[in-house]
N, C-alpha and C positions, 0 to 999 in steps of 0.2 A: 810389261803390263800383265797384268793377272785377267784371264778372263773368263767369266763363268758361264757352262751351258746353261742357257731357260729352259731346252727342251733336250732329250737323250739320242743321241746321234748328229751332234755337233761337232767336223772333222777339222775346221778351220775357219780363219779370222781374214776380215781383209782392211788390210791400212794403206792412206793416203798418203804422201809423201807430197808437198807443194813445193814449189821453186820459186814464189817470191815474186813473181809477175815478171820472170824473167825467163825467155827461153833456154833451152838447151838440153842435153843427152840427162835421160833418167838416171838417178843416183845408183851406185852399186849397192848390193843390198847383201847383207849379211844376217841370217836368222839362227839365235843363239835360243836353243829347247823349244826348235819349231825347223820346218824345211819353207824353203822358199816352192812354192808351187808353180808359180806363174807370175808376170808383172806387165802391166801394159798401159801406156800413155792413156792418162783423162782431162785432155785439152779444156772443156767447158770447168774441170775445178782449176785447173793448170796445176795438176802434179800429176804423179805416176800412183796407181794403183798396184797392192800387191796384197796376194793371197798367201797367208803363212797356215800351212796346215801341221796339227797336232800330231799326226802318226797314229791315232788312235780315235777311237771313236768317244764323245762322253756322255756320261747320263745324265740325267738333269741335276742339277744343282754344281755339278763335279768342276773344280777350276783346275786351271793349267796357266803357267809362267810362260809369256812368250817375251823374246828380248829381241828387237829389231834394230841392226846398225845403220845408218845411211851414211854413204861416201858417194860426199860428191864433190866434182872438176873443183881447182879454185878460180874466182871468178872478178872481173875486175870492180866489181863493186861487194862488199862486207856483208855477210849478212848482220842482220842485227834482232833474231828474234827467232823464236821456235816456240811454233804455236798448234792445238789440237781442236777442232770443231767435235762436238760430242753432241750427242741425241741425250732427251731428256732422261732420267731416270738410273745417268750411271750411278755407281757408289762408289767408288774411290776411282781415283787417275794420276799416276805419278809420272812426273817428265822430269827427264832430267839429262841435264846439258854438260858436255866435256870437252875444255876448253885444252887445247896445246899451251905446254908451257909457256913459249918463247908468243904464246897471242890470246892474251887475257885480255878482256876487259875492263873497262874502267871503271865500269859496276854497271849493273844487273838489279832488274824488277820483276816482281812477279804481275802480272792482270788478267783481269775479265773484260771481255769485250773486243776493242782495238786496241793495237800496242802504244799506245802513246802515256809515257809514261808523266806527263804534269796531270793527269787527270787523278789524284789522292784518291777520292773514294774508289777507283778500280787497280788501284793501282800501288807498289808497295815495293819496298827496296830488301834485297837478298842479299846476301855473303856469298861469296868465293869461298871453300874449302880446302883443308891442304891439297885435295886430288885438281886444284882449276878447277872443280867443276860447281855446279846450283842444281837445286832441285824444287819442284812444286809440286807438294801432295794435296791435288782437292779429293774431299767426301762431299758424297751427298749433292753432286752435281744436280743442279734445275736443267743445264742443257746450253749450248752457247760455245762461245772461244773461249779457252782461257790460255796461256801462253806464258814465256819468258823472254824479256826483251833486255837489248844490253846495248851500253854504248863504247865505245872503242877510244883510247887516247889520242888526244890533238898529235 
């Protein structure tokens, strides 16, 4: 994600990671052109929180690339979706989902809102690319979920 200071002396960012209304151990986390600072359980959203700090301080306006991995356990149920809740007023937000070779899905949507992908007006069908992976670039976010949902082979 790219993200820009409003005010100058912005050291770091913090992101949510959920687990799908399922228990279990926090994802491991890997922060690529950021450090991991700290992370700790946020039961009432049910994921983990984590603070990725810059290294440096920024002035206003100044952006910085942050690239966050999640690893986590496999699990006896699929997920089927990876989604971001944003406050109003962002300007761009890119997600973008990497699938293992050998466990792609059977296709893949992009939406606003809930994942439920019969709903057309929120909701919109993506490609796989040669890397397995999808992506959804929103601008100009009003504020909400927006997300990637995918269904897996019978």
């Amino acid at each position: 994600m790219v993200v820009r200071a409003l005010r100058s002396g912005a050291t770091g960012v913090t992101v949510v990671h959920g687990r799908e209304s399922r228990p279990g151990r926090p994802p491991g986390i890997t922060a690529r052109f950021g450090t991991v600072g700290g992370a700790r359980d946020v039961p009432e959203l049910g994921g983990t929180a984590v603070e990725i700090l810059f290294g440096q301080k920024l002035l206003k306006n100044q952006t910085v690339v942050v690239d966050v991995e999640w690893r986590v356990d496999p699990v006896h149920t699929a997920s089927t979706h990876y989604q971001q809740a944003v406050s109003a007023g962002l300007r761009e937000c890119l997600l973008h989902v990497v699938f293992l070779p050998e466990a792609v899905p059977a296709a893949c949507h992009a939406y606003r809102g809930v994942p439920q992908p019969e709903d057309a007006y929120r909701s919109r069908r993506i490609l796989l690319d040669a890397s397995h992976s999808v992506h959804l670039l929103t601008t100009r976010h009003r504020g909400g979920v927006h997300g990637i949902g995918w269904t897996w082979p019978d």
